[in-house]
C-alpha distance (Angstrom), angle and dihedral (degrees) to the residues before:
residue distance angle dihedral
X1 . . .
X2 3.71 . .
X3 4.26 94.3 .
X4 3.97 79.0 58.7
X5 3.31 83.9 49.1
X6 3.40 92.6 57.6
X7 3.96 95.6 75.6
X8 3.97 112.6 81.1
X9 3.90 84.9 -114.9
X10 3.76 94.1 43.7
X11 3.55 107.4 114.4
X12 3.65 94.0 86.3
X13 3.70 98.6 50.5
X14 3.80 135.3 87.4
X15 3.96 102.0 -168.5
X16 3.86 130.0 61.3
X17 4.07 110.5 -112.1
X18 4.00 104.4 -89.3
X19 4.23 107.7 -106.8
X20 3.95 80.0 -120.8
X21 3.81 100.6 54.6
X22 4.14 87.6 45.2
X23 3.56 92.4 57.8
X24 4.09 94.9 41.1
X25 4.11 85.4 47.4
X26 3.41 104.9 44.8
X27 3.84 122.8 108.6
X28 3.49 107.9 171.6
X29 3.75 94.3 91.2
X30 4.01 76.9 84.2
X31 3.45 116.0 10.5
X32 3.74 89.3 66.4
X33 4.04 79.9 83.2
X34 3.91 79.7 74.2
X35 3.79 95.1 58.9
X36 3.95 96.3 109.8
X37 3.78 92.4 42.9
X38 4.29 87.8 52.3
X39 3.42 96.8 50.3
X40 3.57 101.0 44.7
X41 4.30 84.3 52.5
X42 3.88 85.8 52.5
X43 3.63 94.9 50.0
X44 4.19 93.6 51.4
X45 3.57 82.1 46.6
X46 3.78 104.1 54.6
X47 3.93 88.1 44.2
X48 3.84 90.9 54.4
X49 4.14 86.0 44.6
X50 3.39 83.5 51.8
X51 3.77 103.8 44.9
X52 4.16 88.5 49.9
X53 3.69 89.0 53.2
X54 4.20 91.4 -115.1
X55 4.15 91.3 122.5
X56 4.01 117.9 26.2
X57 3.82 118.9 -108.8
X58 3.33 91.8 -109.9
X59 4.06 96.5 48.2
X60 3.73 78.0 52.3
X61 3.96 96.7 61.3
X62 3.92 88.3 46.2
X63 3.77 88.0 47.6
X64 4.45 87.8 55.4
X65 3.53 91.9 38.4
X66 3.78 101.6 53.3
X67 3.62 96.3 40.2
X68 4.49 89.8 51.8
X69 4.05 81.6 51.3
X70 4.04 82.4 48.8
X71 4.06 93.0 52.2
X72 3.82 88.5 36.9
X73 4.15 87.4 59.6
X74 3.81 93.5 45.0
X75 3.80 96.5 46.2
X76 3.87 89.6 49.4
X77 3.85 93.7 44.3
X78 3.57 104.0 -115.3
X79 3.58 105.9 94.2
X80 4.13 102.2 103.5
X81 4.00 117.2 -134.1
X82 3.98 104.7 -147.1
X83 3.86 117.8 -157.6
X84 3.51 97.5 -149.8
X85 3.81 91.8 64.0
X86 4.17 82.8 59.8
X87 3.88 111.3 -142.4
X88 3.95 135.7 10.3
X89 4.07 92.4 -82.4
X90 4.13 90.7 64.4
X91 3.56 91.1 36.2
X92 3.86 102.0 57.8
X93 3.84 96.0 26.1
X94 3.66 91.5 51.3
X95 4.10 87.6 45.9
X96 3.98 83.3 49.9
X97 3.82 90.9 49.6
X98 3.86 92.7 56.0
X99 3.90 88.3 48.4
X100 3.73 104.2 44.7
X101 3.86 104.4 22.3
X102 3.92 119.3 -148.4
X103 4.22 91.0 -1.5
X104 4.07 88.2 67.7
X105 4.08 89.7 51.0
X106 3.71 85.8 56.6
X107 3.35 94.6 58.5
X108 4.19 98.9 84.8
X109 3.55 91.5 51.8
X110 3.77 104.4 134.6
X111 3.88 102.5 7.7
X112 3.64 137.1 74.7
X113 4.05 127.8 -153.3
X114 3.36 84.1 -107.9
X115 3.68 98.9 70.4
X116 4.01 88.8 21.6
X117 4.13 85.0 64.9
X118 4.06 92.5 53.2
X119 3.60 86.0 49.3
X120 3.68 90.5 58.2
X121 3.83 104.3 39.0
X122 3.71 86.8 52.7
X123 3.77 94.9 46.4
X124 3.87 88.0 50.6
X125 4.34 99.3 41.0
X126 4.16 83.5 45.2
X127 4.29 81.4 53.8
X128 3.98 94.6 49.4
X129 3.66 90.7 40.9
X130 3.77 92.7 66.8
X131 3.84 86.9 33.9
X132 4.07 90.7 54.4
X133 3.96 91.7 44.5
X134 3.66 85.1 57.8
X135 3.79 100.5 48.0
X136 3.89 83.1 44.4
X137 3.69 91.4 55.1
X138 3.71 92.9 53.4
X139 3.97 88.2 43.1
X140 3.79 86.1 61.4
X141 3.76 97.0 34.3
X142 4.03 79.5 59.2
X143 3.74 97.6 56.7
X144 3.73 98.1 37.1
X145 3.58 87.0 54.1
X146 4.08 87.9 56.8
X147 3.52 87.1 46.0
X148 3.13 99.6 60.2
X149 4.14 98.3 40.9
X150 3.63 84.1 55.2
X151 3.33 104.9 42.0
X152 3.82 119.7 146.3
X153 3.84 96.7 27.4
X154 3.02 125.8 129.3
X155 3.75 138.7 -156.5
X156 4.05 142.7 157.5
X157 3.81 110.7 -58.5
X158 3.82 115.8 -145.1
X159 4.23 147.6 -119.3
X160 3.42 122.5 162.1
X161 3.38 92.9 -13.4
X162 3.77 99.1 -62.1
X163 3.62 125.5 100.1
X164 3.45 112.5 -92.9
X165 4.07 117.6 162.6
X166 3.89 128.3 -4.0
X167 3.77 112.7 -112.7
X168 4.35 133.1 161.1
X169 3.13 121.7 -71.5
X170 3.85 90.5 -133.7
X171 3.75 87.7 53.4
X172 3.64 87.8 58.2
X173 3.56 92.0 45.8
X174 4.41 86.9 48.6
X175 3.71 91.2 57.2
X176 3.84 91.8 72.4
X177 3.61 90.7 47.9
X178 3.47 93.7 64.0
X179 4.03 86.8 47.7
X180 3.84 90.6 54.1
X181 3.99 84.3 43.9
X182 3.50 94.7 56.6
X183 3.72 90.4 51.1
X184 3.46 89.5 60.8
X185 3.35 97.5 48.7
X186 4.43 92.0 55.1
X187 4.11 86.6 47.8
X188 3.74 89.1 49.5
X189 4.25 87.8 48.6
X190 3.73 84.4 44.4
X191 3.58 99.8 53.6
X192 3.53 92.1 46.9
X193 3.93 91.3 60.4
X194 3.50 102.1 39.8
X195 3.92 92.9 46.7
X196 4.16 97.8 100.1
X197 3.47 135.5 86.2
X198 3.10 130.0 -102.7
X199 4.15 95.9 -178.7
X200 4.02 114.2 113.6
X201 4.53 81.9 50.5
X202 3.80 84.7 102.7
X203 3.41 107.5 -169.6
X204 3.71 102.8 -33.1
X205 3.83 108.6 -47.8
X206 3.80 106.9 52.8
X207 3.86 119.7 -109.6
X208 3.55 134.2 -82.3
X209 3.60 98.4 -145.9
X210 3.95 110.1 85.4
X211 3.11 113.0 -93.3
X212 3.66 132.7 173.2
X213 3.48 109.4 -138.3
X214 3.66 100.9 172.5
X215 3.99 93.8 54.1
X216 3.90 84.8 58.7
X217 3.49 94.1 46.6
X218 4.00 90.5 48.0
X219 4.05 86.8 47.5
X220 3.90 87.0 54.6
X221 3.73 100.9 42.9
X222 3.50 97.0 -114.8
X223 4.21 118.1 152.2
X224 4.10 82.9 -132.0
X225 3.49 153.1 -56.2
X226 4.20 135.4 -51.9
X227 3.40 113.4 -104.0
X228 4.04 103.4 -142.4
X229 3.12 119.8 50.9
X230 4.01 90.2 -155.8
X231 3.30 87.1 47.8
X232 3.71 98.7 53.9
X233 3.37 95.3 56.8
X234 3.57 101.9 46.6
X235 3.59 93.5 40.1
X236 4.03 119.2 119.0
X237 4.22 99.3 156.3
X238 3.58 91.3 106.5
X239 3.75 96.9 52.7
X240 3.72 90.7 46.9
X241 3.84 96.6 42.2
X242 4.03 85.2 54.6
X243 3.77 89.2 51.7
X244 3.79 98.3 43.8
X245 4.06 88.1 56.1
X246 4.17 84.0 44.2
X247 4.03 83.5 55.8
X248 3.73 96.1 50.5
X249 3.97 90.5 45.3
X250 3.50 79.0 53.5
X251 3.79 101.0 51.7
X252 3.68 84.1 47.0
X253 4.11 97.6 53.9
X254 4.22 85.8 41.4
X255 3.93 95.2 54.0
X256 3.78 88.9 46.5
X257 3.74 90.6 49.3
X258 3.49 79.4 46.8
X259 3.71 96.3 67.3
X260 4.22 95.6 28.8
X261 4.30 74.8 67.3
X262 3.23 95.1 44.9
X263 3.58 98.1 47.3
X264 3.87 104.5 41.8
X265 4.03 87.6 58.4
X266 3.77 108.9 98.5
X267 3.10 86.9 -118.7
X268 3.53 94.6 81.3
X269 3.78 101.2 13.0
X270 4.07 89.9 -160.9
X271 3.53 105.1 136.5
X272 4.23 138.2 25.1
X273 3.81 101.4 -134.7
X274 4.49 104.8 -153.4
X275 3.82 106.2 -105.3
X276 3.50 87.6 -126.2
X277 4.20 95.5 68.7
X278 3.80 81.1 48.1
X279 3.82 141.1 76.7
X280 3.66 133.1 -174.5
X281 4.06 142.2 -136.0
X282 3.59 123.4 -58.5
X283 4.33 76.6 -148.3
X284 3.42 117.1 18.9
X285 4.32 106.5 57.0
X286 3.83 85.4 -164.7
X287 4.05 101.1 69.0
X288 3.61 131.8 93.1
X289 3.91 114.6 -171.2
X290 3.69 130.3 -155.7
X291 3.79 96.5 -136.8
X292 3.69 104.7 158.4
X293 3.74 83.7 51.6
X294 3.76 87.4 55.1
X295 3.64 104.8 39.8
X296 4.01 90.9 45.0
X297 4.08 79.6 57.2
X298 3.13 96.5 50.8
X299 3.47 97.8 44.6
X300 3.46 91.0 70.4
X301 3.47 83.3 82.3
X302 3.51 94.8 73.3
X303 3.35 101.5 46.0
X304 3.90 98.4 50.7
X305 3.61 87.4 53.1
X306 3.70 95.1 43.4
X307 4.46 78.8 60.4
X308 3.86 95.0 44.9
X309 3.52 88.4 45.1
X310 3.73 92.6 51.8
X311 4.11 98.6 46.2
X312 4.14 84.6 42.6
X313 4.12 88.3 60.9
X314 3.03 88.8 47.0
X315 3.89 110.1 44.3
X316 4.09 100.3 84.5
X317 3.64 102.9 23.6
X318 3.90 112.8 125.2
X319 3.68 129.4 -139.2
X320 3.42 124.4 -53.5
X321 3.73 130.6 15.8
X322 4.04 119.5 -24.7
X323 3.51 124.1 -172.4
X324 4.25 89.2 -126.9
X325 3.78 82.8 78.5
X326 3.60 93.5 80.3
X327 3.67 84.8 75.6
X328 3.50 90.1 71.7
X329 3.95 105.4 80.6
X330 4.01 95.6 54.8
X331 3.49 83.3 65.4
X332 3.34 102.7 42.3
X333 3.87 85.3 43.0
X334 3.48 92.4 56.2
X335 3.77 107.5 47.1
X336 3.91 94.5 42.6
X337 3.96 88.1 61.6
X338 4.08 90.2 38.4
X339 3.31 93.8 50.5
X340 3.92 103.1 39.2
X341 4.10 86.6 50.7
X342 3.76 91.8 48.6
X343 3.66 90.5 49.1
X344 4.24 95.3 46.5
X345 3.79 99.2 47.3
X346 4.01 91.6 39.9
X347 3.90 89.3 52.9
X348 3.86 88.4 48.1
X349 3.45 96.5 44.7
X350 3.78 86.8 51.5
X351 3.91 96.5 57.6
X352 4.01 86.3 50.8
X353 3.95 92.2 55.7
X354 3.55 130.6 126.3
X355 3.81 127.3 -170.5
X356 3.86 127.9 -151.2
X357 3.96 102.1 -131.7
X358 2.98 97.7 170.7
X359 3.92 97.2 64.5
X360 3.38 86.9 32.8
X361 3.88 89.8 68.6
X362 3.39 101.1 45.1
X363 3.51 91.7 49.2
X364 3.68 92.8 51.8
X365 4.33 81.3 55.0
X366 3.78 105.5 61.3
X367 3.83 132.1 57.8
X368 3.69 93.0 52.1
X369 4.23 95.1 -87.9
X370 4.05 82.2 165.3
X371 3.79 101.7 66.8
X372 3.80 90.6 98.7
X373 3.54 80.7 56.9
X374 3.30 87.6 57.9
X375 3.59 98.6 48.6
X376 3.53 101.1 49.0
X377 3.48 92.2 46.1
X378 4.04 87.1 57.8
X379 4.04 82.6 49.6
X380 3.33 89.8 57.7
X381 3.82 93.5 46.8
X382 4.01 87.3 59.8
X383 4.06 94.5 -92.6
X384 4.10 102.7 135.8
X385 3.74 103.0 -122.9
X386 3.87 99.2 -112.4
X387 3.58 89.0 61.9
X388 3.94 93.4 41.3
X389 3.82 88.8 57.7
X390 3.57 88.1 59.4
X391 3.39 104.3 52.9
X392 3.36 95.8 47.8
X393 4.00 89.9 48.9
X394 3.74 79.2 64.0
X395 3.51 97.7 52.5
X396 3.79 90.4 47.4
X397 3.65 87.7 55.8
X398 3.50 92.4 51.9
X399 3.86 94.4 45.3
X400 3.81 83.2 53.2
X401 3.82 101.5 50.4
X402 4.06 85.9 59.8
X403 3.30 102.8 37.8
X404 4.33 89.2 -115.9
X405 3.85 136.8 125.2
X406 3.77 120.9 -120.6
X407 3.50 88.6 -106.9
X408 3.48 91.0 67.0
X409 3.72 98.9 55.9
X410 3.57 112.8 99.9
X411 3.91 115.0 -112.3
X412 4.21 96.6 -113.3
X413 4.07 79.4 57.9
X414 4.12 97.6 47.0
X415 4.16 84.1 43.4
X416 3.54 90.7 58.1
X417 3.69 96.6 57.8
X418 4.25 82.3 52.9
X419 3.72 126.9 -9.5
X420 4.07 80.4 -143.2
X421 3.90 81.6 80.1
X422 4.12 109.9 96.1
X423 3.98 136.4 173.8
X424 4.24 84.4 -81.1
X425 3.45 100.8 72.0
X426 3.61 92.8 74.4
X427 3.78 95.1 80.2
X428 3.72 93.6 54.6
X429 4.18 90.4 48.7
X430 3.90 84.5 82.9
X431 3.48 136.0 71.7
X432 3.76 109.1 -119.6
X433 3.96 82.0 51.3
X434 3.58 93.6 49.5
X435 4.20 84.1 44.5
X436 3.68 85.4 46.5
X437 3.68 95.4 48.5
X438 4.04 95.2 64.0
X439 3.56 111.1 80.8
X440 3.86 107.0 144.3
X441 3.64 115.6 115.2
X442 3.82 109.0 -71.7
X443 3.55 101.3 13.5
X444 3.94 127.7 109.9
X445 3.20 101.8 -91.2
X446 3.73 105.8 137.0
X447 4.49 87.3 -126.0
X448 3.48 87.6 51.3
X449 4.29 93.0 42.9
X450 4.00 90.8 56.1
X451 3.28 93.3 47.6
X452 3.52 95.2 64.5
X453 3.75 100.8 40.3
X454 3.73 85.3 54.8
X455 3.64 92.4 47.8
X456 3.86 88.3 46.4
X457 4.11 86.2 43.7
X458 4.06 87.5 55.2
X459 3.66 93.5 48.8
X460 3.50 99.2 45.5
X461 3.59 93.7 41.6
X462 3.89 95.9 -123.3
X463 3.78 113.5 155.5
X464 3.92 106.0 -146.6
């Protein structure tokens, strides 16, 4: 009876835990990462024990003291995680125990691990959200920075692959800004929701001790408290809210890696990746491969599956606490440091890049990209646009069978496609005066491009 009684819970059992089940059970191997997190939660929560007269002031001080020795041990690597104590909680309350005697037993009164795990998780995802804004911020400080070194530029804008309009390169490079923006705006919407404490939900029910909830919460820097104290405890939203925004950042860094592959081939020639974020063949001396392109790709893997994983755990678990939710933190875990490395080296790798103008230029001038151009220049000339796109499909035919651009047709050939067609349409029949020709908000209109990078500059606080 008394090696049962051993275990936290072990009053109620007759057998010691099987050496099997102790190793299947344990968590600590990575919940330890939440160390900080559990003994700043312990330390609010002997100070509220404290202030409603549940532990003296004095077991209160031992309580503070013993658990800044704790941190002090695990921050200098000599504090020693045990398995059979199961997760972080056993592990540094049992440590405090030994130290303080009878003080460190106090210490659970009025909470549960159940409710002591939320507490953690959501001190920890509130911790990478500022982290991730900040690696976002120098993700975008990265591109507007290209931006605005390239600005004015211009090169073949894409759909489905094929060339389709011509556009600036900076406005290219803007349109993942506003991808990485939006990322910071759902980790901003997350941290607002997962920023209250659940401690004081015990293990399902609440407490009937009196607790203050709200001082704890206050100590913290939480906006407030849960409302439910089932819900609390069985509650995983947050953690998969934080990892759904990870997998869009995700998506985000893959489809730009995407195009960094893409455009280092010869056979577009686009961009100069740095030798140094590149390595070569084992076998052929000539190659030079875009790996961090690729592996940030294919990391995407991970993280997406880190998510399904996540919303799988969680689809068929009844109210309150299950044991299955120990499956959450590997996940967690593992896309926070995914994600954060993706985001670092791609940001890096970003400052170091150098774009082929040049080809991107003439690329942008063959395969007819200005026959929109031509179009809406017809619209404007009183041609209703159905018809417009006709002609011009004509002209691009034409263009096609010799192997020209419209702008090299003569203008007694353009007017016989429409006698709407004068001497002007010449300077929209390249692209900087199709470029030049889009000047409504958003569009690529070089106005309109600078006045985004230097909103993005002012937010960012670069200094061009």
């Amino acid at each position: 009876m008394a090696l049962a009684a051993a275990k936290p819970w072990g009053g109620r059992f007759s057998e010691q835990t099987a050496a099997s089940v102790e190793k299947f059970t344990e968590s600590v191997s990575y919940d330890q990462r939440l160390y900080a997190h559990d003994i700043a939660g312990s330390k609010a929560h002997a100070t509220m024990l404290a202030a409603q007269g549940i532990v003296s002031e004095a077991e209160r001080e031992a309580i503070i003291g013993g658990l800044d020795a704790i941190l002090a041990e695990i921050e200098a690597g000599t504090f020693l995680f045990r398995d059979e104590l199961e997760d972080v909680h056993m592990n540094i309350e049992r440590a405090l125990t030994e130290r303080i005697g009878a003080a460190g037993a106090k210490l659970h009164s009025g909470r549960s691990r159940n409710d002591q795990i939320a507490l953690d998780l959501r001190l920890y995802l509130r911790e990478q959200c500022d982290r991730f804004d900040e690696l976002l911020a120098a993700m975008g400080r990265a591109l507007v920075r290209r931006a605005r070194h390239y600005l004015g530029e211009i090169m073949p804008g894409y759909t489905h692959l094929q060339r389709a309009q011509p556009v600036l390169l900076s406005h290219h490079l803007m349109a993942y800004y506003e991808m990485f923006l939006r990322d910071r705006g759902r980790l901003a919407d997350c941290r607002k929701r997962l920023n209250v404490s659940p401690l004081g939900s015990a293990a399902m029910a609440g407490t009937s001790l009196p607790l203050d909830r709200e001082m704890v919460a206050a100590a913290l820097g939480f906006a407030g408290v849960t409302a439910n104290s089932m819900d609390s405890c069985g509650d995983r939203d947050f953690a998969i809210e934080f990892v759904s925004a990870c997998a869009q950042i995700h998506l985000h860094l893959s489809r730009l890696s995407e195009e960094l592959v893409l455009w280092s081939s010869q056979e577009f020639s686009f961009v100069s990746i740095a030798d140094r974020f590149c390595t070569g063949s084992s076998i052929m001396p000539q190659k030079k491969n875009p790996d961090i392109p690729e592996l940030i790709r294919g990391k995407t893997g991970r993280v997406l599956g880190g998510l399904m994983a996540l919303l799988t755990l969680m689809k068929g678990l009844p109210l309150t606490y299950n044991r299955d939710l120990q499956e959450d933190k590997e996940q967690v875990f593992d896309v926070v440091d995914t994600v954060s490395a993706s985001l670092a080296i791609m940001a890096e790798l970003l400052e170091n890049l150098s774009f082929n103008t040049e080809t991107l230029r003439a690329a942008a001038e063959r395969g007819c990209l200005v026959a929109t151009d031509l179009a809406e220049y017809l619209v404007e000339k009183g041609v209703p646009f159905r018809e417009a796109h006709g002609i011009v499909g004509r002209v691009v035919a034409r263009c096609l069978e010799r192997g020209c651009e419209p702008s090299d047709l003569s203008l007694a050939e353009l007017g016989g496609f429409s006698t709407a067609i004068g001497e002007d349409v010449y300077a929209r029949l390249t692209p900087t005066g199709s470029v030049n020709a889009r000047l409504a908000t958003g569009c690529t209109g070089l106005p309109r491009v600078t006045e985004a990078i230097e909103k993005a500059e002012q937010f960012l606080g670069i200094h061009p």
